[in-house]
C-alpha positions as CSV (number, residue, x, y, z in Angstrom):
1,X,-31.9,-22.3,-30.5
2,X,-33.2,-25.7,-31.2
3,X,-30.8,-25.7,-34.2
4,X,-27.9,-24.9,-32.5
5,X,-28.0,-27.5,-30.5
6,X,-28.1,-29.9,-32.8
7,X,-25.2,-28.7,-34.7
8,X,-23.0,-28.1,-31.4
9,X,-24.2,-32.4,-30.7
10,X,-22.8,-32.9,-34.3
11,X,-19.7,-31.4,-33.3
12,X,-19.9,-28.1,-34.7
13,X,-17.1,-25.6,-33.3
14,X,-17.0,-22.1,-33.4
15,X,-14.4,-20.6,-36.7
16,X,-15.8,-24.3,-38.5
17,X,-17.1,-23.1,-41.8
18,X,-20.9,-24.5,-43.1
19,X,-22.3,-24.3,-46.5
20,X,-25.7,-23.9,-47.5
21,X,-26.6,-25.6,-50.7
22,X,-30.3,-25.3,-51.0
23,X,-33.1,-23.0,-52.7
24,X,-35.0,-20.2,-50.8
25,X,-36.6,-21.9,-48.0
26,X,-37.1,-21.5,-44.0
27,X,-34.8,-24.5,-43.2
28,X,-32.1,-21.9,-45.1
29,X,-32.4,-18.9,-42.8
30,X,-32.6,-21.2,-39.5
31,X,-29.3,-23.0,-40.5
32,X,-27.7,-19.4,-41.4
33,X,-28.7,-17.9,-38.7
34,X,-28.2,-21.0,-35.6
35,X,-24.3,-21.4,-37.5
36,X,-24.1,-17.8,-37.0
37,X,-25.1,-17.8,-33.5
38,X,-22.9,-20.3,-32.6
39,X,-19.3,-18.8,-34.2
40,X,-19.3,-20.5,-37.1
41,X,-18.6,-19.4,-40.5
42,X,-21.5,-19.5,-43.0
43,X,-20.5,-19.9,-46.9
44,X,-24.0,-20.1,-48.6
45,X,-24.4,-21.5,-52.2
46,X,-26.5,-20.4,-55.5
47,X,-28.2,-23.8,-55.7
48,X,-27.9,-22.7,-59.2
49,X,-24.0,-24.5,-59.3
50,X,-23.1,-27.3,-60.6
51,X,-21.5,-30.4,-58.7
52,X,-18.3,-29.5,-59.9
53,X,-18.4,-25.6,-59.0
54,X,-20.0,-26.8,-55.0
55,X,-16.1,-28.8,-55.0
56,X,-14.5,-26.4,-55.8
57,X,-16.2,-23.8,-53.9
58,X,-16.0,-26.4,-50.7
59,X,-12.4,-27.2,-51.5
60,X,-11.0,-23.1,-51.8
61,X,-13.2,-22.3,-48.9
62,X,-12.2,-25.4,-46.6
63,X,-16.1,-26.3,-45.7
64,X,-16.4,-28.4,-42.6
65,X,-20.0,-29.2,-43.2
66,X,-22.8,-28.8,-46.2
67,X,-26.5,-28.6,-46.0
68,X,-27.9,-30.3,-48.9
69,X,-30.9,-31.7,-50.0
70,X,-29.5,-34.7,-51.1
71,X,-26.4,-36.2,-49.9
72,X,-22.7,-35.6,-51.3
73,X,-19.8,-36.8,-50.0
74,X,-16.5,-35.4,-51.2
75,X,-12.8,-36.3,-50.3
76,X,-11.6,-33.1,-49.2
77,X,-9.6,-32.6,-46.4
78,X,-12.3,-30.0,-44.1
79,X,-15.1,-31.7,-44.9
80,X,-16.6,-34.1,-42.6
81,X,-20.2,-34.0,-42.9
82,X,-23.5,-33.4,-45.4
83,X,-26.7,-32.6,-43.6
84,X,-30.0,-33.4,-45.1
85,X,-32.0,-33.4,-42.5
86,X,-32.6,-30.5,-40.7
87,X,-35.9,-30.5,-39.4
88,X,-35.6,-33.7,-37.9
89,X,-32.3,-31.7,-36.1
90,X,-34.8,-29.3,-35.2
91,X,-37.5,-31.5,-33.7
92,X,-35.7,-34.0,-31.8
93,X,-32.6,-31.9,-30.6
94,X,-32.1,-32.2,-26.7
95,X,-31.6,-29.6,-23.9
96,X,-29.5,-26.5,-25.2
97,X,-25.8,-27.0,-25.3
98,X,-23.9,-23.5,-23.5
99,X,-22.0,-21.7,-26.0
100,X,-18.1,-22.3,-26.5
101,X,-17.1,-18.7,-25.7
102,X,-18.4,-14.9,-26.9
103,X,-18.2,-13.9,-30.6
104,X,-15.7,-10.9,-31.2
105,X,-17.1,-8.6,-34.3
106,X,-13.8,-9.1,-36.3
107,X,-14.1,-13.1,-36.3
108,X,-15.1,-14.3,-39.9
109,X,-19.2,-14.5,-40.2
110,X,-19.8,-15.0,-44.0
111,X,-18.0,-15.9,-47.4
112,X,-20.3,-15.2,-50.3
113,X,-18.5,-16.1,-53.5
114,X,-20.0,-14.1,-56.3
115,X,-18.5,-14.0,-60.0
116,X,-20.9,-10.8,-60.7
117,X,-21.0,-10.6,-63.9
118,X,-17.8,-10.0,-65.7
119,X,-15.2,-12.2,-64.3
120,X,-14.2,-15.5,-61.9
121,X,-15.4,-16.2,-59.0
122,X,-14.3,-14.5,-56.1
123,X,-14.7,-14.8,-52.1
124,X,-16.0,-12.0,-50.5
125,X,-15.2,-12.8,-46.2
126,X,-17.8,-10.3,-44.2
127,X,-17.0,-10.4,-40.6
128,X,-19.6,-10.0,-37.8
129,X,-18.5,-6.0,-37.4
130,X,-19.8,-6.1,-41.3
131,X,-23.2,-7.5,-40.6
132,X,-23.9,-4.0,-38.5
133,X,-23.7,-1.8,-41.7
134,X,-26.6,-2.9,-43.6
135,X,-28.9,-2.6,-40.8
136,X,-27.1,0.5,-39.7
137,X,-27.7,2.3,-43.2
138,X,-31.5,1.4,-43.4
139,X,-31.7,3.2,-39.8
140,X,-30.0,6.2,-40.9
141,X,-32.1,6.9,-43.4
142,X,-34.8,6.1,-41.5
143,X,-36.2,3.2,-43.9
144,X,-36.9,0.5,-40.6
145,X,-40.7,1.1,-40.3
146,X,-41.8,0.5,-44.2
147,X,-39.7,-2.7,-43.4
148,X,-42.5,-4.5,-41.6
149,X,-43.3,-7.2,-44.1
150,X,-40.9,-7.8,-46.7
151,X,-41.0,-10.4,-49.7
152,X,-37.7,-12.1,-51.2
153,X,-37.6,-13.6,-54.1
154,X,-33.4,-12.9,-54.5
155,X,-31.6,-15.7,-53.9
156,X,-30.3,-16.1,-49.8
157,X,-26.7,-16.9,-51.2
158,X,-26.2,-13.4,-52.8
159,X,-25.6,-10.3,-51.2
160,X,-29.3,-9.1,-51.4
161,X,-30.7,-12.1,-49.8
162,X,-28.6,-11.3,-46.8
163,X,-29.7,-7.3,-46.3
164,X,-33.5,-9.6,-45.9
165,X,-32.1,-12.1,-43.4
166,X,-30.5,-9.2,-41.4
167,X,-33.5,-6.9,-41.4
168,X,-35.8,-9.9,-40.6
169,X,-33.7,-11.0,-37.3
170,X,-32.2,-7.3,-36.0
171,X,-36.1,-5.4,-36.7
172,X,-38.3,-9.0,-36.2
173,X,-39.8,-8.2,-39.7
174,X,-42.3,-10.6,-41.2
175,X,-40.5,-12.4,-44.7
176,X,-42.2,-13.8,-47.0
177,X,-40.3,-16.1,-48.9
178,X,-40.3,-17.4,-52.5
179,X,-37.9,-19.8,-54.1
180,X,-38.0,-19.0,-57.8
181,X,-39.4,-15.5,-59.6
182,X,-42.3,-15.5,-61.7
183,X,-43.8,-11.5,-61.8
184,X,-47.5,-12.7,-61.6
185,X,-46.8,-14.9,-58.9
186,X,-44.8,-11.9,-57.1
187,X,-47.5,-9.2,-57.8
188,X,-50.6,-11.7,-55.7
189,X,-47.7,-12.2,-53.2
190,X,-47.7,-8.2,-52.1
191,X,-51.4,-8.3,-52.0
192,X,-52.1,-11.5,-50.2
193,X,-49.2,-10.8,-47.5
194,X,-49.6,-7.1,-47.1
195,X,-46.1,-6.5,-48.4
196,X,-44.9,-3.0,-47.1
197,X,-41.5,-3.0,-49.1
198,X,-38.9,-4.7,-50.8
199,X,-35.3,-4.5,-52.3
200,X,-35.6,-4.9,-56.3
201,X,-33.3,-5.5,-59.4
202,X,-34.7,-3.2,-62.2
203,X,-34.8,-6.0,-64.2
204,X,-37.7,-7.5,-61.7
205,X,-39.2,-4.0,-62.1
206,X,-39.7,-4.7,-65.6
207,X,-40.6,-7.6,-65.7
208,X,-43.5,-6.7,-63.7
209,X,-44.8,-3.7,-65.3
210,X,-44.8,-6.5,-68.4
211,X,-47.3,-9.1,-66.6
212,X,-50.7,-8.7,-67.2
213,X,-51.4,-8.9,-63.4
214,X,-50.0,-5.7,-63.3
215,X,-54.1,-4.4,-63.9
216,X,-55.5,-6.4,-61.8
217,X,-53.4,-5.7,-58.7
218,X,-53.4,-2.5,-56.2
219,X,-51.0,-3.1,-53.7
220,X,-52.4,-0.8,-51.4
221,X,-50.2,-2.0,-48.5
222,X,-46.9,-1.5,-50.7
223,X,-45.1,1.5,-48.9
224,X,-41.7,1.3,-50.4
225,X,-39.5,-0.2,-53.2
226,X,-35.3,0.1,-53.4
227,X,-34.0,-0.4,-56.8
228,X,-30.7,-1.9,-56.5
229,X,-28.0,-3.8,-58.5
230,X,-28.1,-1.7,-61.9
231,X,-28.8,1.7,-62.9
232,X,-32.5,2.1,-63.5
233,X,-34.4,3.9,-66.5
234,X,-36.0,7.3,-65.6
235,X,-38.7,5.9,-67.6
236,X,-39.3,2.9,-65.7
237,X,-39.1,4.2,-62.6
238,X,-41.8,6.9,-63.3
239,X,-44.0,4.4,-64.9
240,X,-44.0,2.5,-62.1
241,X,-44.8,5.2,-59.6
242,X,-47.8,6.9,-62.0
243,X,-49.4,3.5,-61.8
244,X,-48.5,2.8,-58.2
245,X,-48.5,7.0,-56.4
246,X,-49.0,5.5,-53.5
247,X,-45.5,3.7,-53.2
248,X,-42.3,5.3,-52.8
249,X,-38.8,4.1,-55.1
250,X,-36.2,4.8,-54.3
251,X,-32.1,4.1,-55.3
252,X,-29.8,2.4,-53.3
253,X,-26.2,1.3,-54.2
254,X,-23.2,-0.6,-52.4
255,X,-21.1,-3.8,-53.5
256,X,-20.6,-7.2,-51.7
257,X,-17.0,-6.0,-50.7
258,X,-18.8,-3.4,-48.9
259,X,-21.7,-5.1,-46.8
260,X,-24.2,-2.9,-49.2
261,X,-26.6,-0.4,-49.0
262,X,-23.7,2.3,-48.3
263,X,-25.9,5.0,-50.8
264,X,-29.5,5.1,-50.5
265,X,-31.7,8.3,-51.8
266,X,-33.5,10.1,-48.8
267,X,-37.4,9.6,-49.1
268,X,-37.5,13.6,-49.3
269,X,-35.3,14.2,-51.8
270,X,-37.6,16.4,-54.9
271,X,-38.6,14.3,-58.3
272,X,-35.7,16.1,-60.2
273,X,-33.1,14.1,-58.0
274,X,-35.2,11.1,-58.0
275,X,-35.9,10.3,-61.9
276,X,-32.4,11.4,-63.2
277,X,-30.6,9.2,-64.7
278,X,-28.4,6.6,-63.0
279,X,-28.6,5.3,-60.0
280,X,-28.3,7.9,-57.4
281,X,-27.9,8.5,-53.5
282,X,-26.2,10.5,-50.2
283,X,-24.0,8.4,-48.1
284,X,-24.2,7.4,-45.1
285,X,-22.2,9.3,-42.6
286,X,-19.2,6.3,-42.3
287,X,-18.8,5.7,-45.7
288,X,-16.1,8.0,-47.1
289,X,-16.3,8.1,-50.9
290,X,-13.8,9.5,-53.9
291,X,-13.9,9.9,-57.3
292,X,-10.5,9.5,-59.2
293,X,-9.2,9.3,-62.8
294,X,-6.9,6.5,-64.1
295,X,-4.0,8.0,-62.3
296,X,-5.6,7.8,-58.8
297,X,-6.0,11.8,-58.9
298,X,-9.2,12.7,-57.1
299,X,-11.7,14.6,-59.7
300,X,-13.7,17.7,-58.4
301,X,-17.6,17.8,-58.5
302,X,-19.6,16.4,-61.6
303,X,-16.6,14.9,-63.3
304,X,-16.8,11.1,-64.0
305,X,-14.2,9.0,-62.8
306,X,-14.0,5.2,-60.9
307,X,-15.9,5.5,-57.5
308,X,-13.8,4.5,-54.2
309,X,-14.8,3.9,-51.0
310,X,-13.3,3.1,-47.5
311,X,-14.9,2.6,-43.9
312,X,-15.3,0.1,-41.5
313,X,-17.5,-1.5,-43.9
314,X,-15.1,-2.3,-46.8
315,X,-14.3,-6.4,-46.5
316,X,-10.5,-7.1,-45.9
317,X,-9.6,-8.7,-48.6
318,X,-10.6,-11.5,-50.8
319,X,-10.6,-14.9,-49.3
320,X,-7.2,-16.5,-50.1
321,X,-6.7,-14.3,-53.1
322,X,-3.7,-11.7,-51.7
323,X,-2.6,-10.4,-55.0
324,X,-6.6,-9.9,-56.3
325,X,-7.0,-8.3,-53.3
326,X,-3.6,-5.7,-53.8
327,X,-5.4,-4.7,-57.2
328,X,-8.7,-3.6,-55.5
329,X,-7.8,-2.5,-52.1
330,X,-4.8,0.2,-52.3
331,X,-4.0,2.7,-48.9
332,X,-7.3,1.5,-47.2
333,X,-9.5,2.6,-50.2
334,X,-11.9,0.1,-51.9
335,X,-11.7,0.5,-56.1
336,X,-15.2,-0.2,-57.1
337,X,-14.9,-0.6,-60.8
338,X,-17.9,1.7,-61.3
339,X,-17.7,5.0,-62.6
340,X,-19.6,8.2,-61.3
341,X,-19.7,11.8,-60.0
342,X,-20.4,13.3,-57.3
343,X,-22.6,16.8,-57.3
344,X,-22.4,20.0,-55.3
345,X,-24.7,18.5,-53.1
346,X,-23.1,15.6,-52.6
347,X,-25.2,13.4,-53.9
348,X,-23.7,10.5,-56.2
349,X,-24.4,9.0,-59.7
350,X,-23.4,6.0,-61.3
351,X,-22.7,6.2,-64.9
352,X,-21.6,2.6,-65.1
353,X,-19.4,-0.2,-65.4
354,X,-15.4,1.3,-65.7
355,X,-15.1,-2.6,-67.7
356,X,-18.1,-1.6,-69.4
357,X,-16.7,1.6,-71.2
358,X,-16.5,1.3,-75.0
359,X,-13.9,3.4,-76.2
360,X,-14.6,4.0,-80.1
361,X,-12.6,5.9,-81.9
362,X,-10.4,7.6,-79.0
363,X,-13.6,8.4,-77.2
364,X,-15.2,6.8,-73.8
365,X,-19.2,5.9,-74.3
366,X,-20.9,4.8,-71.2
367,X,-22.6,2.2,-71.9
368,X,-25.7,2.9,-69.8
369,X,-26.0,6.6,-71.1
370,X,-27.0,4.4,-74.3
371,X,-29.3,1.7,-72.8
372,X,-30.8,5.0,-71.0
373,X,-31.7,6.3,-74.4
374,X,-32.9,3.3,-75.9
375,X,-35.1,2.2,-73.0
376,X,-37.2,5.4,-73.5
377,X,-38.1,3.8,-76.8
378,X,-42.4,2.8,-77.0
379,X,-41.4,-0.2,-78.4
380,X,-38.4,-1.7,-76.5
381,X,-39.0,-3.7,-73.6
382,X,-35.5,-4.3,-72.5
383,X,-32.0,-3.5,-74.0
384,X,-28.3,-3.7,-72.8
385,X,-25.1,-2.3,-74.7
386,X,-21.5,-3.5,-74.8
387,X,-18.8,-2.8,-77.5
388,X,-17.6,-4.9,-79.7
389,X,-14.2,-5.4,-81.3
390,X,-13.7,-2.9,-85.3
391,X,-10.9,-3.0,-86.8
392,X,-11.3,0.8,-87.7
393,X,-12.4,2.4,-84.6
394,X,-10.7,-0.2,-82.2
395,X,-14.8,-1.0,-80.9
396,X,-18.3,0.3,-81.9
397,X,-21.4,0.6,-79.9
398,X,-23.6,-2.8,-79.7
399,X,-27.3,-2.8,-78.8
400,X,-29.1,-5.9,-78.1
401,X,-32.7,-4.8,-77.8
402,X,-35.8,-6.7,-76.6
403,X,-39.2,-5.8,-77.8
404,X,-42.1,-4.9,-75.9
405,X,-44.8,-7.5,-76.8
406,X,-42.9,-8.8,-79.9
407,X,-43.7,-5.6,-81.9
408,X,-41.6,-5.4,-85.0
409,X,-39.4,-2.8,-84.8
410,X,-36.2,-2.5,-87.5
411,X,-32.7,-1.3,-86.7
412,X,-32.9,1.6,-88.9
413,X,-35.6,2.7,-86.3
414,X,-33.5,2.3,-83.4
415,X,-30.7,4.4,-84.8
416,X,-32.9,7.1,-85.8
417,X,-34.6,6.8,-82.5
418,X,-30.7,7.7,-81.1
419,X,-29.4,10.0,-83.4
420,X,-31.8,12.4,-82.3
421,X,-30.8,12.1,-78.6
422,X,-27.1,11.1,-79.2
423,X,-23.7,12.3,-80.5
424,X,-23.0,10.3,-83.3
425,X,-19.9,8.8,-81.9
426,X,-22.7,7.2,-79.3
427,X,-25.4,5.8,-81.5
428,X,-25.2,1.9,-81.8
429,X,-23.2,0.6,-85.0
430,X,-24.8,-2.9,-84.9
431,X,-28.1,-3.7,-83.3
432,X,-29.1,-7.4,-82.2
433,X,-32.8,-8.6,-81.4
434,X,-33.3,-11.3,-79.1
435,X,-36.3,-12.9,-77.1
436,X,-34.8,-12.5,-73.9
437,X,-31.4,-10.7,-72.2
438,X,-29.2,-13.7,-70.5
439,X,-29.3,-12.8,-66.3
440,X,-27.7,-13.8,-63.4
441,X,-30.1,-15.2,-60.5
442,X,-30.1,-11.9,-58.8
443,X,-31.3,-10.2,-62.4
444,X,-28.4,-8.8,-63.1
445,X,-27.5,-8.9,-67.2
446,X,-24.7,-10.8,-68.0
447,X,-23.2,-9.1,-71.0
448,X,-20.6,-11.5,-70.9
449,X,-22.6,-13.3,-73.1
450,X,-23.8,-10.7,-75.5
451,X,-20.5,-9.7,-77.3
């Protein structure tokens, strides 16, 4: 409240738009949170970007103010104003300024540019109406309670940073905050705070069955993990659970462009739905989904084809970007770009990437059916798979592998390790070693990089 004021004396208006350019930190979630209490429109920033990608992003987005830690000034013609000091706003603001007017739930809330990890940037607008649906899905499937003290080491700017800003002011959970992840550090940070759940990246998954604190931590108050943002290994996910029985995993899917969750896995649903592979989940009751082929014919049960999805929740369009948005929205329906199936019981798998398909020889290979394979290895920590251009087959299979505790392992052996779990179109034709995979702050892999 104290916030709010402050802003409203520095002549911030309702429908102004503020960025916030700063790492995970408490000063981040009172500005978000006081700019959207008073109407205006919050654009926050990886502090990951460079100088010249904040411009830009100011300049496309038309940024009125920016919350910094140190000050820029830029000649655009929105911006007015960088703020450095905000708890000095918050200490010494004066009595409470009344609001302008009420906030209508289709008024612009958020723009969170994300480039994912294939392409450009892009603006994804969210408008208040939006900010009900992840909230809304955790209630459905009754996932509130384990919610009482959550940790967040996912960058606020991203998608997943908001999901813990929203549960934190619509269920008053306790957050515990950290700016940068380290798995050791995470691990101490359950057990000292009484962590009861959190959202999780597989890759952060892994990376924590890798620590060694891993055996010298029993996060007894851990109720619940979500694994969200890329298909997780069956492997990993019961390894996890065998050392931690205790603690529930579960799946959960959804994309910026629909204010995820919209697919989470019911806590009841038996260990044969739970450890298969891909990353799977019901609906919740508003979020119409279709599977289609290339045509835009809808595909019957178990048949894998680009996932769609349409509801209240689906964004209306990228920011500025008509003609980007004409390729992904068409007759109300949101084209994902990730392929799946649906099964008799309506439950729904992801199989992958549709711009992650390797098509060798005439023949589609899903790229995580491979990795899937792989990962199941005793000797491979971590490994991704893209194709790569042959002049015979059009592409071949690519696998760049990380191994567990720098063990030697050999290509040969990974190719045998396939061919006994693999058509042969599907096993790897070239196979990479590296320290470490490339990632995204959120954790995601950018393959991008690995062609």
């Amino acid at each position: 409240q104290r916030l709010m004021t402050s802003f409203q004396t520095l002549g911030m208006k309702k429908g102004e738009k503020l960025a916030i350019y700063l790492p995970n930190c408490p000063q981040y979630i009172y500005a978000y949170l006081a700019a959207l209490g008073l109407g205006v429109t919050v654009v926050p920033l990886d502090p990951s970007i460079k100088q010249h990608e904040l411009k830009n992003i100011l300049a496309h987005a038309e940024v009125n103010y920016l919350i910094a830690k140190e000050l820029f000034t830029f000649d655009l013609p929105s911006f007015k104003k960088t703020i450095t000091d905000i708890d000095n706003l918050i200490n010494n603001s004066q009595s409470a300024v009344p609001r302008e007017e009420l906030i209508k739930e289709k008024e612009l809330a958020i723009i969170i540019y994300t480039s994912g990890t294939t392409g450009r940037p892009k603006a994804i607008p969210l408008t208040y109406r939006h900010l009900d649906s992840p909230v809304a899905t955790m209630k459905y499937f009754d996932l509130i309670e384990p919610f009482k003290v959550l940790i967040c080491y996912v960058p606020l700017s991203h998608a997943g940073g908001l999901v813990y800003l929203l549960m934190l002011a619509c269920t008053g959970s306790t957050l515990v905050l950290g700016e940068r992840f380290t798995p050791g550090r995470f691990l101490k940070d359950i057990e000292t705070y009484g962590v009861t759940a959190s959202w999780v990246p597989p890759t952060i998954l892994e990376a924590m069955l890798k620590t060694r604190e891993i055996n010298k931590v029993r996060l007894d108050s851990l109720k619940l993990i979500v694994y969200f943002g890329a298909p997780a290994s069956p492997r990993l996910l019961k390894e996890f659970e065998e050392r931690f029985p205790h603690v529930t995993g579960i799946t959960g899917w959804g994309l910026t462009e629909s204010a995820a969750p919209n697919v989470l896995l019911p806590k009841n649903a038996p260990p044969e739905k739970r450890f298969r592979k891909g990353i799977l989940g019901k609906p919740a009751p508003w979020v119409e989904i279709k599977i289609v082929d290339d045509k835009g014919d809808e595909l019957p049960c178990n048949e894998i084809g680009e996932i769609l999805l349409k509801g209240w929740f689906v964004m209306p369009g990228y920011y500025k970007e008509p003609e980007l948005t004409k390729e992904i929205i068409k007759d109300g329906w949101l084209y994902t770009g990730d392929l799946g199936y649906l099964d008799e019981e309506g439950y729904l798998y992801i199989t992958g990437r549709k711009k992650e398909v390797i098509i060798t020889g005439g023949i589609n290979v899903y790229a995580n059916e491979v990795e899937f394979v792989i990962a199941e290895h005793p000797k491979v920590a971590e490994v991704a798979v893209v194709g790569v251009q042959d002049g015979l087959r059009g592409e071949v299979v690519k696998a760049v592998v990380v191994s567990k505790n720098s063990l030697q392992i050999s290509p040969q052996e990974i190719i045998h390790f396939c061919r006994k779990k693999l058509s042969s179109y599907k096993v790897p034709r070239v196979i990479e070693f590296r320290n470490e995979l490339p990632k995204t702050p959120l954790g995601k892999i950018k393959k991008t990089e690995l062609i």
